[in-house]
Every structure is written in C-alpha cells, then in structure tokens.
Phi, psi and omega in degrees: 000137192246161223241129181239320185246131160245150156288112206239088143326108293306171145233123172248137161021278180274003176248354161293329154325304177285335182274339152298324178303295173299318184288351178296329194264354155110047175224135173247146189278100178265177157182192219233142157264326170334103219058356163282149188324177169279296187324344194247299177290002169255353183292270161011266168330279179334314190268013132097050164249147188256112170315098184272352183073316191227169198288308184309325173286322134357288194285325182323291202256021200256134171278330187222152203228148192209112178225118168258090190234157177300161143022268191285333169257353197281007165260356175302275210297335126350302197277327183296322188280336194277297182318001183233007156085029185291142201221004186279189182270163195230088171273148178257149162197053164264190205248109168215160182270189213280297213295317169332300217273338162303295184293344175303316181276003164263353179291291193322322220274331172277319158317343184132354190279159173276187166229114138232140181273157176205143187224108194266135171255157151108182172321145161292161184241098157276078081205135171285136175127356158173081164218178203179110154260139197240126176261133206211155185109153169303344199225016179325271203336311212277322151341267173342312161318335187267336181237059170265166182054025226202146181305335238211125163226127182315111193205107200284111160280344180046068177213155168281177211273171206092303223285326178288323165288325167328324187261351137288315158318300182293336158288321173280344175287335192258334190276291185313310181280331186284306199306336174285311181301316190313323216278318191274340170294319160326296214268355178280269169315332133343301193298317198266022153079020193224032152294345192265318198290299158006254167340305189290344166269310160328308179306319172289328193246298170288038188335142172079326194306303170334293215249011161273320167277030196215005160307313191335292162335313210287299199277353196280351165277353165229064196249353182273036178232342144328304192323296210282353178293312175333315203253357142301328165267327172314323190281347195262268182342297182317301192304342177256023172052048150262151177320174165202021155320310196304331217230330161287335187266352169305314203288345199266318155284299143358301171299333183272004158286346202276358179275326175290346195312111184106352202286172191273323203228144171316135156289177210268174134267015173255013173242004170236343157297288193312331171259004149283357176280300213290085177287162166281110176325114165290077206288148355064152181293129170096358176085327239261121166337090171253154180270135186331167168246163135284157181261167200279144182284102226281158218263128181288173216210113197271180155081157180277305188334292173317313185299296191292347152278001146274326174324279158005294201266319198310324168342292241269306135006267199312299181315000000 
C-alpha cells in the first residue's frame, strides 16, 4: 500500500511538529478538531495540517493513523480507532510501556490494521539533527521512510513491535527519572538545612551534579505530561519483574509540580522544592497531622544464606 494521507492523531506540541515535518515532505495530514482547544486549532493551521472535523472521517480517508497523545490515553484511542474499522497502517508513538503498546497493537490489529510501535527521544522537531523515531513492526521500514529528509529521524529497528517503546522507557527512565530524583534530593536537603554543605561537596566529588538537579526549573511547567510516563515505566520495570518503585515515586513528584503547568516563566528552584515538600495532609482523630511510626527493628542477619531466606518468606509472604 503505498501511504499518501495520514491522520494525526492529536497534534499537541509534538505531534503538530511531527505532522509539518510530513507535510514538508508533499504528503497530507489530515486531523479532527472536534473538542479541541483554539490553542491546538492554531498549532494545527500552522503546521499546514488540514481539518477534517471528526476523527472518523479523518481515518475514512488515511493510509496511515499517527498517535501522539499522553500516556494515560493511547490504548483508549487505540480502541477508538479500531472501533471505526480502521484497516490502514496504525503507528503508536507515545511514551508507553512494551506491554502498553503490544495491547494498542492487538486492539488496531482486529479490524484489519497494521501495528507499528514508536519511540520518539529529543525534542519536538523543529530544527534537525535532534530528534528521533524509533520504529519497531512488520511495516517500520516503509514508515521511516516517510521522514527520510525530514527534521525528524526515522529509525527502523528491525524488531517486533514493543521493542521501540522498550528502548524509550529506558532512556526516559534515566533522563526523565534522574532529574525528578535530583529534583527530590534538593528538596530533602533543604528541609534537614544541609543544601549548602550538600553543594560544597557535589563540587569536590560530583562535578556537574549542582547544575543537573537545578533542570528541574526548565522542565517543571510541563512536567504534569511526565506522570503517566512515569507511571508507565514503573509498569514496563514490573512487568520484567523489577522493582517499578523508582518511577512511582518520579510520577508522585511530578504530579506535585502540575501547579506550574502554564506558567509565563521557569519557577525559581526554592519554588519547586516547596511544592515538592507540600504533600497531602494524612488526617487523624482531629484533622491532625500525624508522623510515621516506624515498626520496631528487626534484629540483623549476617551471610547470604540469611539473606536468601529472607528473600524466601518475603516471596513466600507475597504468593
């Protein structure tokens, strides 16, 4: 099938991006406005995509379906589109976990559709040389293809499909997940008064560390578009039977940043440590604040031997 029209399933920031990239290349982009913001229908306009009004009619006429969407929606949207019988090819190319994106491609996949997973790293691309979709499916190459010359580069893994978001989970789990822990040692050492001493050491031992946890700022007005990734890759880590602690507790910082969302300006950093401080009060007889208890400490245990028999019952515990 040779791919003439696509469908862009939304374009928000970066997928209005990705859809001027396509239209650059003499191919056209349609999509639905229907319920979308002004702010989305002047994006749109810009990026020389053509308004169809509803999704169905969108897909009616698209050799390819293209979803850029949060997270938290793309197998909803996934389903929506499989529900209008869509039979065309179906790229996914949200921040989801392997497994997400496996049930997005067996949902697209009973009507008739093709599946490709995607995994965009970088920027939206608006200038070239960095950014990058990463393509996984039977039918990547001929994707890829489609952004040859284009800001945006196309990169065919010659993999089953899973494989791309897998390799974005794992880059965002270290860029996206270090700057929320960085973000969260700031706001720790604040509270116990030893940020200063903190710093003076990072200089002696950790070069650079001072001015990675101070990113946060950059990123904390759109940081409420993080969470459900956050909370994708904990589910990616589970499912491959690792811990996905690391990553909840990234998406629970993150959510507590969504008060900057809109803002005109980067916050200060003593203004994102204090709303990474302000947690939700935990009530007591009386409305009253109480502080953890801790349980009492269990008597330590030398040798691996102890240790994998703890291991055992916690298992054991669990089962």
């Amino acid at each position: 099938m040779s791919i003439k029209t696509i469908a862009l399933l939304y374009p928000g920031e970066m997928g209005a991006a990705i859809g001027a990239c396509l239209v650059r290349r003499g191919l056209r982009v349609v999509w639905a406005s229907s319920g979308r913001s002004a702010t989305t229908r002047s994006r749109a306009l810009a990026a020389g995509l053509e308004d169809l009004g509803s999704v169905e009619r969108a897909l009616k006429v698209a050799d390819l379906a293209l979803s850029v969407c949060p997270p938290h929606g793309a197998l909803t949207l996934a389903r929506e589109v499989a529900g209008h019988g869509f039979e065309g090819v179906f790229v996914d190319a949200n921040a989801i976990a392997p497994e997400t994106a496996r049930s997005v491609g067996r949902a697209v996949e009973k009507p008739g559709a093709s599946f490709v997973d995607g995994g965009i790293i970088g920027p939206p691309p608006v200038d070239a040389g960095r950014s990058r979709l990463y393509l996984s499916g039977v039918r990547e190459a001929e994707v890829a293809a489609l952004f040859a010359g284009s800001n945006l580069e196309a990169i065919a893994m010659r993999a089953p499909a899973g494989a791309a978001s897998a390799l974005k989970a794992c880059y965002a789990a270290w860029t996206k997940g270090a700057t929320a822990l960085l973000a969260g040692v700031r706001a720790l050492a604040e509270s116990e008064g030893v940020e200063a001493a903190l710093l003076a050491e990072w200089k002696l031992s950790q070069p650079g560390a001072d001015k990675r946890s101070e990113a946060v700022t950059v990123q904390a007005r759109k940081a409420w578009r993080w969470v459900g990734e956050m909370e994708e890759i904990a589910a990616g880590f589970e499912a491959a039977g690792l811990p996905g602690g690391f990553h909840l507790a990234a998406a629970e910082l993150y959510r507590r940043l969504e008060g900057f969302k809109g803002g005109e300006a980067p916050p200060t950093l003593s203004q994102v440590t204090a709303m990474i401080r302000r947690s939700p009060r935990r009530k007591s007889d009386g409305g009253r604040r109480v502080s953890r208890t801790s349980p009492a400490p269990a008597k330590f245990k030398f040798g691996t031997a102890a240790l994998k028999r703890d291991a055992a019952k916690r298992a054991l515990k669990r089962a």
